[in-house]
C-alpha positions as CSV (number, residue, x, y, z in Angstrom):
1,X,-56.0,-140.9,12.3
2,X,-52.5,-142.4,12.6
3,X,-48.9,-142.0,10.4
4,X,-46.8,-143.9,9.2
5,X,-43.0,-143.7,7.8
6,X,-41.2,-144.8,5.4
7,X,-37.8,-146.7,5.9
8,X,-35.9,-143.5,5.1
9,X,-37.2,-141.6,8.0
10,X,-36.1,-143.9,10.3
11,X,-32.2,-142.9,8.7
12,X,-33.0,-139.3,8.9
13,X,-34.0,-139.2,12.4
14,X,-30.9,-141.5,13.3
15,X,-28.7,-139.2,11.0
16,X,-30.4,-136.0,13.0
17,X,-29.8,-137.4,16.2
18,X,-26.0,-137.9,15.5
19,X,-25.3,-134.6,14.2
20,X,-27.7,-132.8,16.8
21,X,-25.8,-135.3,19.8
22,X,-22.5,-133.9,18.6
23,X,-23.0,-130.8,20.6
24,X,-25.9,-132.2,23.1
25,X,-27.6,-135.5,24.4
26,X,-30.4,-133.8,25.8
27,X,-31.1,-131.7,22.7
28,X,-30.7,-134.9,20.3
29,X,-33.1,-136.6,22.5
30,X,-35.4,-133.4,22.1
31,X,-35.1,-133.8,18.7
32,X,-37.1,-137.2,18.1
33,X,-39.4,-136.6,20.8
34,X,-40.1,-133.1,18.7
35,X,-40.6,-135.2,15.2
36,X,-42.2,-137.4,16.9
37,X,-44.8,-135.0,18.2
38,X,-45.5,-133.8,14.7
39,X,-46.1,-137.1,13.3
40,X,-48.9,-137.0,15.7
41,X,-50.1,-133.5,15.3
42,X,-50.0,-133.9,11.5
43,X,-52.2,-137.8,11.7
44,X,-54.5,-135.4,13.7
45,X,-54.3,-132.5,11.2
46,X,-53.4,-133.6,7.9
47,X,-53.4,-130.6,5.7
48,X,-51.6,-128.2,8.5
49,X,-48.1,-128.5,6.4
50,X,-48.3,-126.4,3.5
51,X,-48.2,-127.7,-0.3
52,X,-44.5,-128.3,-1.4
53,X,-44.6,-127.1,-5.3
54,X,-42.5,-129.7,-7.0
55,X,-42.9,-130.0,-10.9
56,X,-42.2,-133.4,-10.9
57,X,-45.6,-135.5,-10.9
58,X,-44.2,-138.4,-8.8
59,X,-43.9,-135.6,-6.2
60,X,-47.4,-134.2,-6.3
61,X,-49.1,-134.1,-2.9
62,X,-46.0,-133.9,-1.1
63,X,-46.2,-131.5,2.1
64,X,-44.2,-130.2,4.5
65,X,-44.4,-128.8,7.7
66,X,-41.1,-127.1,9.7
67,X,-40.5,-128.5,13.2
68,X,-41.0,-126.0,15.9
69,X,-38.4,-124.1,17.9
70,X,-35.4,-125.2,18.6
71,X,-35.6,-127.5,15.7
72,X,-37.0,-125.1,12.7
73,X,-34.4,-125.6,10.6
74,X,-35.9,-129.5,9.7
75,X,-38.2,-130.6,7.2
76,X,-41.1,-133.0,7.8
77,X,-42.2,-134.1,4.3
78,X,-45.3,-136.1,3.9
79,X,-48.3,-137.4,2.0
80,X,-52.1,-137.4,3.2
81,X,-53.3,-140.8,3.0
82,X,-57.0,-142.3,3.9
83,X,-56.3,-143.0,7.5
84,X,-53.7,-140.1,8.3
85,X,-50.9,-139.2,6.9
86,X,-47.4,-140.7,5.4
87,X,-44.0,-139.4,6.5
88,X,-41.6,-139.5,3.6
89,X,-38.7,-137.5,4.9
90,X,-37.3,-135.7,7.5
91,X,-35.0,-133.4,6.0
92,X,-32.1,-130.5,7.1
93,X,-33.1,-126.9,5.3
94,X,-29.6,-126.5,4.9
95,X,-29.7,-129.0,2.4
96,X,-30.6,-128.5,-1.0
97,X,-34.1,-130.7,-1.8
98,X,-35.8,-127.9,-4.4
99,X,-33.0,-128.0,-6.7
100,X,-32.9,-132.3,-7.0
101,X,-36.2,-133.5,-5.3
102,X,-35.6,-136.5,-7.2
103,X,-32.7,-137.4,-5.0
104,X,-34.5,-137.3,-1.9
105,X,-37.7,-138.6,-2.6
C-alpha cells in the first residue's frame, strides 16, 4: 500500500514546521519525520484512524488519526483509497475544523 497528499499538506507541514521551528530546529525537524511516519503507518493500516463524523457528504470517509507524542496536538486527515490511503490535511487541534469543515477541506 502507499499514500499520497494533496497539495495542501505540503502547506501544512511547511506551516507546522515554522511555527514548531520558532521554539526548536530539532523538534521542527521531528515533526515531519513524525507525519511522515504516519503516512506510512496509515498506507500500511488504513482504517487505524478513527471515522471523523462530518454531516457534510463531500466529507464522508474522511478519517483522522492524532500524531503521537510530542506532536498529539496535530491532525492527520485522510481518505482510504484502492491502493492506500489519501492525506488531505494535516491540521493543529487548536484550530477549529468541526465547526467550518468546509473551510478546510
Amino acid at each position: 500500500m502507499s499514500w499520497t497528499a494533496r497539495p495542501q499538506v505540503d502547506e501544512d507541514l511547511i506551516a507546522g514546521r515554522e511555527f514548531i521551528r520558532a521554539d526548536s530546529e530539532r523538534a521542527a525537524r521531528a515533526f515531519l519525520d513524525t507525519a511522515f511516519e504516519a503516512f506510512d503507518t496509515l498506507a500500511e493500516f488504513p482504517r487505524m484512524g478513527a471515522l471523523a463524523r462530518f454531516g457534510h457528504p463531500r466529507l464522508r470517509g474522511f478519517r483522522f488519526l492524532v500524531l503521537p507524542h510530542p506532536f498529539n496536538r496535530w491532525l492527520v486527515f485522510y481518505r482510504t483509497a484502492r491502493r492506500g490511503v489519501v492525506i488531505e490535511r494535516v491540521v493543529y487541534g487548536n484550530v477549529n475544523w468541526r465547526q467550518a469543515p468546509e473551510r478546510f477541506f
